[in-house]
C-alpha positions in Angstrom: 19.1 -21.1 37.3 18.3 -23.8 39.9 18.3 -27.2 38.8 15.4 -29.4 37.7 14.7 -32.8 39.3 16.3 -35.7 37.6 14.0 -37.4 35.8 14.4 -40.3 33.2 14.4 -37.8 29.5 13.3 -39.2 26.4 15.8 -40.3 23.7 17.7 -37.6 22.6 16.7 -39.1 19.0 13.3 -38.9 19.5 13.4 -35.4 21.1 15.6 -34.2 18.0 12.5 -35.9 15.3 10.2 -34.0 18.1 11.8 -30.8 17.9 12.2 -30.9 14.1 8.1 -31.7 13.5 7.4 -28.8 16.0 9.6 -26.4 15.1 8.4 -26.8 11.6 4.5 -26.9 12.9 4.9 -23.5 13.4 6.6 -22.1 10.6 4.0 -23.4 8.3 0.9 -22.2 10.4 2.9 -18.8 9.6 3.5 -19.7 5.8 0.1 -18.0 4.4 1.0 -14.7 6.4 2.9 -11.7 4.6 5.5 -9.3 6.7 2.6 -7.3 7.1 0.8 -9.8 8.7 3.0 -11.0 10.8 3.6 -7.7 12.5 -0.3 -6.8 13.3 -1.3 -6.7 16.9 -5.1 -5.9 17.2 -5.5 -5.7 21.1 -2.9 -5.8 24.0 -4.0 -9.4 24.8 -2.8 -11.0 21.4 0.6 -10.9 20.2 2.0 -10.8 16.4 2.9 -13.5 14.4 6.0 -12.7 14.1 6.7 -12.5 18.3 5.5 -15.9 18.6 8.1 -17.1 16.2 10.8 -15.1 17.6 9.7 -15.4 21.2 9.9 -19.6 20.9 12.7 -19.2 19.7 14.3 -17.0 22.7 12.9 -20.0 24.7 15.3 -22.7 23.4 18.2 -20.2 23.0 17.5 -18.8 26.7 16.7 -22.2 28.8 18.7 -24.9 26.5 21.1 -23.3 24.8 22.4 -20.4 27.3 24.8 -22.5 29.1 27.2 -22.9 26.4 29.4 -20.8 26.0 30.3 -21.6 22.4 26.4 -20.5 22.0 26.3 -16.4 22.8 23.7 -15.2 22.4 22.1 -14.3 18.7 22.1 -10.5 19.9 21.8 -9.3 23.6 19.3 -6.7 22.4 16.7 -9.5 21.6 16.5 -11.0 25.3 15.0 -7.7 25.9 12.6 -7.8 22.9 11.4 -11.4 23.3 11.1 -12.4 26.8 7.4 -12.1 27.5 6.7 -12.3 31.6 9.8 -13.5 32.9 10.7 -11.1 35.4 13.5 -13.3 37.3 15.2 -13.4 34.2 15.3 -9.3 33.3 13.0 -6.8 31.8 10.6 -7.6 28.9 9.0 -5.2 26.4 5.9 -4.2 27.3 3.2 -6.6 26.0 0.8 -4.1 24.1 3.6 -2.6 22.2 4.6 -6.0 20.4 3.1 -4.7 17.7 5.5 -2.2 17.2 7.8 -4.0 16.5 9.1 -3.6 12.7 12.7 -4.8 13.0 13.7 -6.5 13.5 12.2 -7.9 10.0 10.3 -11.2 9.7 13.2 -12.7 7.4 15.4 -12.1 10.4 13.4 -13.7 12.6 13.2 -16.8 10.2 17.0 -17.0 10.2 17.2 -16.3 13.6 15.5 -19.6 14.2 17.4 -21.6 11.7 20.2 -20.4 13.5 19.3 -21.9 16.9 17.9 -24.6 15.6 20.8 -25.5 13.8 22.3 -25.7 17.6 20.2 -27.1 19.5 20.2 -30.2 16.8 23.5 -30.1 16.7 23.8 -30.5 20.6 21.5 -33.2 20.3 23.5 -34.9 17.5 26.1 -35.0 19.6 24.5 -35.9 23.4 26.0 -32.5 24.8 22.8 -31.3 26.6 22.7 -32.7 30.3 19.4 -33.8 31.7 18.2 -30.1 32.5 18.8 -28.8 29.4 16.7 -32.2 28.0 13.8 -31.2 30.4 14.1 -27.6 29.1 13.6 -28.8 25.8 10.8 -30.8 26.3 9.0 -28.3 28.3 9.9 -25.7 25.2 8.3 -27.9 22.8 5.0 -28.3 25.0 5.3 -23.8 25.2 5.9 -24.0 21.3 2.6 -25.6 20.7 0.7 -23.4 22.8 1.9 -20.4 20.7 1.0 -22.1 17.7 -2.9 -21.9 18.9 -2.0 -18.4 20.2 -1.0 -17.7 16.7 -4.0 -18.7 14.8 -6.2 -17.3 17.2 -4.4 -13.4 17.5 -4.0 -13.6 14.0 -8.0 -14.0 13.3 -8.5 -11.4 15.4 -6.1 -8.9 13.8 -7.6 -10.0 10.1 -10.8 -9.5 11.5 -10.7 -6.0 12.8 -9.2 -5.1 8.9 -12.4 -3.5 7.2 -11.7 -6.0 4.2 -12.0 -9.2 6.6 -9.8 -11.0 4.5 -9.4 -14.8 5.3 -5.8 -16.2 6.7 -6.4 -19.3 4.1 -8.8 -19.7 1.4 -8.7 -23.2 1.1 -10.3 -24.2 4.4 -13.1 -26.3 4.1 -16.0 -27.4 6.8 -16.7 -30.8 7.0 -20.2 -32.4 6.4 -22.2 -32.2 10.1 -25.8 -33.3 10.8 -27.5 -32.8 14.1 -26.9 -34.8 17.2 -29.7 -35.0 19.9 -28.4 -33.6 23.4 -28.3 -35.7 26.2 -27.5 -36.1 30.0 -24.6 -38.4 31.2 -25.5 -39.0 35.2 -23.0 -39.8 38.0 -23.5 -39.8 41.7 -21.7 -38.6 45.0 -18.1 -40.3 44.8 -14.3 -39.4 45.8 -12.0 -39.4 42.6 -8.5 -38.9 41.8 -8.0 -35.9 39.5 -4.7 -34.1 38.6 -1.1 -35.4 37.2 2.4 -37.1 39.1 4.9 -34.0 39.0 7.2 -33.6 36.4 10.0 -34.2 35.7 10.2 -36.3 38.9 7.9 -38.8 36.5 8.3 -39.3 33.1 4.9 -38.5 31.7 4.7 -34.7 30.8 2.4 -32.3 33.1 2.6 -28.8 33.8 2.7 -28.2 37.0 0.0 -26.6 37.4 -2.1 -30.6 37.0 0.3 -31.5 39.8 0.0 -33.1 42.4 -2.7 -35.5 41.9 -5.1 -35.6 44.6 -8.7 -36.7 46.0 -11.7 -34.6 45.5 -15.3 -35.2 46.8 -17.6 -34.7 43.3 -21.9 -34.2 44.4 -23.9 -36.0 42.4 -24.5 -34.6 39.1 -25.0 -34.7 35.1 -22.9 -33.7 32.3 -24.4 -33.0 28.8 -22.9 -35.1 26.3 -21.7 -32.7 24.0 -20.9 -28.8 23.8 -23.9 -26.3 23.3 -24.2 -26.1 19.9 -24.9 -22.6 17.0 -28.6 -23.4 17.2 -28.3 -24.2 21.3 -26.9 -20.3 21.7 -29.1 -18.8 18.7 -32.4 -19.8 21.4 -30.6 -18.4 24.3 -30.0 -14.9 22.0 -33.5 -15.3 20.5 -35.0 -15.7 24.1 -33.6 -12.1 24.8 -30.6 -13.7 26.4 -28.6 -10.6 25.5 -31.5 -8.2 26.9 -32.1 -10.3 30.2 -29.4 -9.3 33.4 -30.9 -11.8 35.5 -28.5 -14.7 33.8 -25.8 -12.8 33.8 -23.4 -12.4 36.6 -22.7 -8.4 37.4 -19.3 -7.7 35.9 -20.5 -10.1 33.1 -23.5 -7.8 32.5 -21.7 -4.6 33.1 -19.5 -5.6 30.1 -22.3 -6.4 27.9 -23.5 -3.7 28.4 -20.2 -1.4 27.8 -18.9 -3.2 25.0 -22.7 -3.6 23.1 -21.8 -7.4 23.0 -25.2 -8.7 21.0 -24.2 -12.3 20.1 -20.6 -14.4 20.0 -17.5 -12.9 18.9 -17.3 -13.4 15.1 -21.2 -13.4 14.4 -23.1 -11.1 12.2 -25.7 -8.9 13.4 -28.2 -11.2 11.6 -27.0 -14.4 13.5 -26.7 -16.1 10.1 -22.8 -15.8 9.8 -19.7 -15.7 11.4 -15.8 -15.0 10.4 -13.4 -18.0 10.6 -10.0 -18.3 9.9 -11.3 -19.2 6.4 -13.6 -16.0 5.9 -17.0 -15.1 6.3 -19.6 -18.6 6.4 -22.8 -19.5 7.0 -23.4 -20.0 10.1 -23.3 -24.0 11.2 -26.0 -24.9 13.3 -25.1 -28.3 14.9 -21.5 -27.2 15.4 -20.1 -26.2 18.5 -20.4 -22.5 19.8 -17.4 -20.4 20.0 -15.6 -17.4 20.9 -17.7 -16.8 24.3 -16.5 -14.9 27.2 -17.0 -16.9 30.5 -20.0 -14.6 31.6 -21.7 -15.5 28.3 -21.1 -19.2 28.8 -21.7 -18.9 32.3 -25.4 -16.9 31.1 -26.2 -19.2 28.5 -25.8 -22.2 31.2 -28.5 -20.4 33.8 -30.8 -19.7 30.7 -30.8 -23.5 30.2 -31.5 -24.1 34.1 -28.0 -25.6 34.6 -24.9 -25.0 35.4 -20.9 -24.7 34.0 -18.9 -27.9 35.3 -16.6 -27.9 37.8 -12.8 -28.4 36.4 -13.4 -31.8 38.2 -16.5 -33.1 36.9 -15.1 -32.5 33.9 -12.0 -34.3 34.4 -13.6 -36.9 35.5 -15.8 -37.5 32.9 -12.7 -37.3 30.7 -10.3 -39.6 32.0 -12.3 -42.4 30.3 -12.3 -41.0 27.1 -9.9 -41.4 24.1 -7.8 -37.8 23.6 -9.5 -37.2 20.2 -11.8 -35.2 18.3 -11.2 -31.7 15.8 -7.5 -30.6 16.7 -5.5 -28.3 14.3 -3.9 -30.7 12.1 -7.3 -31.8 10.7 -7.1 -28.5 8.9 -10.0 -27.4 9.2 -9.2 -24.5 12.0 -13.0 -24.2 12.9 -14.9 -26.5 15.6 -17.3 -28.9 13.7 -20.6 -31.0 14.5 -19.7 -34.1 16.4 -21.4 -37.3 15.4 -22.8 -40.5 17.3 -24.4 -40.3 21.1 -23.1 -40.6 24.6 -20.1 -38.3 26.2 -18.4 -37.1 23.2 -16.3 -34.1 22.1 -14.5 -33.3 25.5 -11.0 -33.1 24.0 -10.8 -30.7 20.6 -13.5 -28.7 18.9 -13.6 -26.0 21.7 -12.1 -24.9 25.1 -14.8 -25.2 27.6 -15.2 -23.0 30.2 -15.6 -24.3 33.9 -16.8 -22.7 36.9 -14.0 -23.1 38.6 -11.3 -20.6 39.6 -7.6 -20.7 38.3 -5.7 -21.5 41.5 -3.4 -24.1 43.3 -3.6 -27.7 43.8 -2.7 -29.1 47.3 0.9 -29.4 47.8 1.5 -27.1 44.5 5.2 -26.7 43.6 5.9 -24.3 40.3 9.2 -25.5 38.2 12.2 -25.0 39.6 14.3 -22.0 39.1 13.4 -19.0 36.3 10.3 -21.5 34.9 8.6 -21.6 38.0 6.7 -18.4 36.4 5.6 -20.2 34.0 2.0 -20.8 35.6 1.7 -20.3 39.2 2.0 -16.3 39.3 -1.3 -16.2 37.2 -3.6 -17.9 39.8 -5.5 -15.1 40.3 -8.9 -13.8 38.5 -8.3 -16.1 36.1 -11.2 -19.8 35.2 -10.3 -23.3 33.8 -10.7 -24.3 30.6 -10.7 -27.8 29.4 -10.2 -30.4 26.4 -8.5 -28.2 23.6 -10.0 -26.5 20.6 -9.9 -26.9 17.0 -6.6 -25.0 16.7 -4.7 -27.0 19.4 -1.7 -29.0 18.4 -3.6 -32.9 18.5 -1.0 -35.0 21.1 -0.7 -31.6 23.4 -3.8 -31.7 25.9 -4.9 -34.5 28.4 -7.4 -34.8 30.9 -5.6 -33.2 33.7 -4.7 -30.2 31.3 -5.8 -27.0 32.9 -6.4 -24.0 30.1 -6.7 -20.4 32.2 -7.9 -17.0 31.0 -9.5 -13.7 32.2 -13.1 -14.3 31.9 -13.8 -11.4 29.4 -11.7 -13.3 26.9 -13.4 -14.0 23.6 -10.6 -14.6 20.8 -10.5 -18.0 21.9 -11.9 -20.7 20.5 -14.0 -21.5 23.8 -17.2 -22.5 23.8 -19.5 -25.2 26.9 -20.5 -28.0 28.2 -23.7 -27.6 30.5 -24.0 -29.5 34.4 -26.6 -29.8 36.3 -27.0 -31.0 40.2 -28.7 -33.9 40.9 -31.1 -33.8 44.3 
């Protein structure tokens, strides 16, 4: 493995309290689920429980711990079973068979990572890990928390395609909302600075797929202040949004059309209510939509005679604003009403989609070595998303953050913003 840039790492104290409080994130988010659970893979885009847990793991053992040779490796067979995309590294079971999976068992997974986190503490206890193994760790942690939204979101997914739609917690409870008038934040013609220094050569963590910063020319334009809300969509559907190619884009409506898609991911046929990770609820009217591929976002948007955001416009708008809003640790797993007026509810609640394509920045260099595939080899036919949802880790995103997906993905918690030009 090549080496990463030196970069100043943080205290191998604080990474040690870090990695405990993350690695322990995730085993509770798992808590509620049985063996059973834990194994289900409902569609070859999500992944079970149980492989994010193990697969994590594999991360710290492969890219921190590997290079010790007092630290084999828990059992050859697993680098096989675990590695999800990296092909510089050696073959991976196939994705959409994950599911298959039965042994090893969940309680073996669980030890598994007690195991190796037993060493990686105990490296940290006693400063043996150099500064690339410190990067590694760091950048493991950051990978950790995205699989922690991964897990909730595959896992509502799988307990939603059971015929019982059971919840994954019963005691999940939406907060109180009232409605919020929508209104129109207006900015004109000007030459930001968008994107994040590279890391590790800087201290401050970035993927490096924010890197490097640059200048971009935004047009003059307005951002709503807050996401389209339940009620915002139920006009677009009662309008014959669903009925009406003209908004849609052609592979958008070609899909509807295939698939029978009638309303969000999650809704009833009655539009009146929808399946969270806490069961079946009435459906919240001021909160923010969800679960929308990027050709319904992208509909809903020309319905309303606007426009998605550009990536930019968006990060623009959010590099003023404080990092906070609905994340996961608020508990409630579900996007809620924001309250107040002006710009609001750009980082948590939902991902919002963006028109703009998943590619490069100018002067784009992936990490070094094997984890250069972490993001660059998926800019293609992929779109941003930006600010976080209600299931992501709160501390994790950032303005620059880019999110990517195919845009016929639903299981996410994404929902939009609506743009407009100004003339």
């Amino acid at each position: 493995m090549d080496s990463v840039p030196a970069a100043v790492a943080a205290p191998q104290h604080d990474l040690a309290h870090q990695f405990a409080r993350v690695r322990a994130r995730s085993m509770q988010l798992a808590a509620p689920l049985s063996a059973e659970d834990a194994m289900l893979q409902s569609m070859a885009d999500a992944s079970p429980s149980k492989w994010h847990l193990a697969h994590t793991t594999w991360f710290f053992e492969r890219f921190v711990l590997a290079g010790f040779a007092a630290a084999p490796a828990h059992d050859p067979a697993w680098d096989y079973l675990f590695n999800s995309y990296y092909k510089s590294i050696g073959p991976a079971h196939a994705r959409p068979q994950r599911g298959l999976l039965s042994r090893p068992s969940l309680q073996q997974v669980r030890d598994y990572r007690q195991q190796v986190d037993a060493q990686v503490q105990s490296r940290l206890a006693t400063g043996d890990l150099d500064e690339q193994a410190l990067q590694h760790l760091q950048l493991g942690l950051q990978h950790e928390q995205q699989h922690q939204e991964l897990l909730l979101t595959d896992i509502k997914h799988a307990l939603w395609c059971n015929p019982l739609q059971p919840p994954y917690r019963e005691d999940l409870q939406p907060a109180a909302s009232s409605a919020t008038a929508q209104g129109w934040i207006e900015s004109p013609e000007r030459i930001v600075t968008v994107g994040a220094a590279a890391w590790p050569q800087h201290t401050a963590f970035a993927y490096d797929n924010e890197s490097p910063a640059h200048r971009v020319l935004l047009p003059a334009h307005a951002l709503a202040e807050r996401p389209v809300s339940n009620a915002e969509y139920r006009a677009f559907i009662d309008a014959g949004g669903y009925r009406e190619p003209r908004w849609w884009l052609s592979e958008g409506w070609a899909l509807r059309e295939a698939e029978g898609w009638q309303h969000p991911l999650y809704w009833d046929d009655a539009l009146q209510r929808e399946y969270t990770l806490g069961g079946w609820r009435e459906l919240e009217p001021n909160a923010p939509v969800c679960h929308l591929s990027y050709y319904e976002a992208d509909a809903c948007a020309r319905w309303a005679g606007a426009r998605l955001p550009s990536e930019f416009e968006w990060e623009a708008a959010a590099t003023s604003q404080p990092v906070s809003g609905h994340f996961a640790e608020d508990d409630h797993l579900h996007p809620q009403a924001g309250q107040g007026s002006g710009l609001r509810q750009l980082f948590g609640d939902v991902w919002e989609w963006t028109q703009s394509a998943y590619g490069a920045y100018p002067g784009f260099r992936p990490f070094a070595g094997n984890l250069g595939e972490y993001n660059g080899k998926f800019m293609c036919g992929q779109w941003v998303l930006r600010g976080g949802s209600c299931a992501t880790p709160r501390g994790h995103v950032r303005a620059s953050y880019r999110n990517f997906f195919m845009p016929p993905a639903r299981w996410q918690f994404s929902g939009l913003r609506l743009a407009r030009d100004l003339t």
